[in-house]
Structures are given as structure tokens and as C-alpha cells.
C-alpha positions in Angstrom: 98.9 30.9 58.8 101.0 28.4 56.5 99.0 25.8 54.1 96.5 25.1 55.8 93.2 24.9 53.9 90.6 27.2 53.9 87.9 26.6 56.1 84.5 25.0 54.7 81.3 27.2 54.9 78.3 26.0 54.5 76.7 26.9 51.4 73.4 27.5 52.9 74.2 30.2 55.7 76.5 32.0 52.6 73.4 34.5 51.1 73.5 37.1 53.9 69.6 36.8 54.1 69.8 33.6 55.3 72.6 34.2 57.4 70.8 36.8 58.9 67.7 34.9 59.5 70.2 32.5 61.0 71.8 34.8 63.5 68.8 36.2 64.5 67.2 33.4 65.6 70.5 32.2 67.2 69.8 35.2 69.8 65.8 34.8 69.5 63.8 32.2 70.7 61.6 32.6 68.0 60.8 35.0 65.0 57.5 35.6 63.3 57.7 36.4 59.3 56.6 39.7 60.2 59.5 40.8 62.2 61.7 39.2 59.8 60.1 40.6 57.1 60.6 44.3 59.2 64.4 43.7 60.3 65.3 42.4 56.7 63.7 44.5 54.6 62.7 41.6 52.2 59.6 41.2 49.9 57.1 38.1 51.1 58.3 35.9 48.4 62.7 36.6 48.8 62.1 36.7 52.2 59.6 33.1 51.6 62.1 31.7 49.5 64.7 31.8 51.7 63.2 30.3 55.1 62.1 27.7 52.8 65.7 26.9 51.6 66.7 27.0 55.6 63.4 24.8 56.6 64.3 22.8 53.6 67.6 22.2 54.9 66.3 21.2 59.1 68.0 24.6 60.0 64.6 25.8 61.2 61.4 24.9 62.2 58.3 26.8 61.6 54.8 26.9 63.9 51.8 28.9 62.5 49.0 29.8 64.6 46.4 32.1 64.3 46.1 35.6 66.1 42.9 37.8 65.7 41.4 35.8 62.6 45.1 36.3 60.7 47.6 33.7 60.3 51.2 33.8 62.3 54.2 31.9 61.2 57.1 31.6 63.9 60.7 30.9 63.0 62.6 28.8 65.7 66.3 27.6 65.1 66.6 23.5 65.4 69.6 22.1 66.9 70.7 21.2 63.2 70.7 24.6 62.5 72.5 25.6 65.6 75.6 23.2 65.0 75.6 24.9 61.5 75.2 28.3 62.2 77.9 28.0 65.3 80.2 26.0 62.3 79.7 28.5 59.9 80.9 31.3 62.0 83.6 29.8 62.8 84.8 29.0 59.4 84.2 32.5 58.7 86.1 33.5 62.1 89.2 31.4 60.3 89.0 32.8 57.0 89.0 36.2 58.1 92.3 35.3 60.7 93.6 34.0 57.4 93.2 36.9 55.4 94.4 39.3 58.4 97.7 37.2 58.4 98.1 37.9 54.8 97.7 41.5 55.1 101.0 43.3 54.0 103.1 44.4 57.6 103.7 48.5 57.7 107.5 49.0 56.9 109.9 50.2 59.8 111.4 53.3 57.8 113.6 56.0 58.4 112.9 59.7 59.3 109.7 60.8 60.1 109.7 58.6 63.6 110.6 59.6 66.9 114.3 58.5 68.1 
């Protein structure tokens, strides 16, 4: 890799919560709080904060219903999201090909090889 620039990433998907959230509901349908909450290992209010940030931003939707007399939020990724999720890992995919091309090359020296 010459000078090329770095690829953008979206400053959104960069706090690994989010990101998370956001992968997760790449390969899910849908997502209540709960099982976020479960997978993540977040309190109510990180875990709140930060699927407000991503509803903020049109990256997901949320639908809340009611199941025996409790509330139920589900999670679902728009197609905003989608596009930005797929962008950001492949700006990520680029860095890290970036960084593996400036990785120093194991030396060729003598002794110690097979002739």
C-alpha cells in the first residue's frame, strides 16, 4: 500500500458497543433490549444511551410492544444502517490490510536454515 489515504470510518459504529449492537443486528432480524442487554453485558442506561445514539443516527429502528403486561423493545437494522455498517467494515477491512503491509518482513539470514 503506497499513499493512499486511510480509509474513513464512521464515527458512529467506532465505540465497540455500538458496533456490536450493529453487527448483531446485521445477522439478526431483530434484537430485543433484553438480549442485548444479555450478550453485551451493558447497564440499562450505557446500553440506552447507545441505541439512542444509533436510532438517533437512522441506523436502527426500534418497535415496542407489550408481552405479559411488561414492555418489549425490538432493535431492527434500517437500510441506512446497513450501507453503514457494510462501509464501516470495510474501511476497517482496509486499514487493517494497510497496517499488515506495513508490518516489518522476517529477514532471510544465514545458518540456522535448512540448505
Amino acid at each position: 500500500m503506497g499513499d493512499e489515504p486511510i480509509p474513513a470510518l464512521d464515527r458512529r459504529l467506532e465505540h465497540r458497543v455500538r458496533l456490536a449492537i450493529a453487527v448483531l443486528l446485521a445477522r439478526h432480524e431483530e434484537m430485543s433490549f433484553r438480549r442485548f442487554k444479555t450478550l453485551l453485558g451493558e447497564t440499562d442506561g450505557s446500553l440506552g444511551a447507545q441505541l439512542r445514539t444509533l436510532e438517533d443516527a437512522g441506523y436502527v429502528a426500534v418497535r415496542k410492544e407489550f408481552q405479559h403486561r411488561r414492555p418489549v423493545s425490538w432493535y431492527t437494522l434500517t437500510a441506512r444502517g446497513r450501507r453503514a455498517v457494510a462501509a464501516h467494515l470495510e474501511s476497517l477491512q482496509s486499514l487493517i490490510h494497510a497496517a499488515g503491509a506495513l508490518a516489518p518482513k522476517p529477514r532471510g539470514g544465514r545458518g540456522g536454515g535448512k540448505s
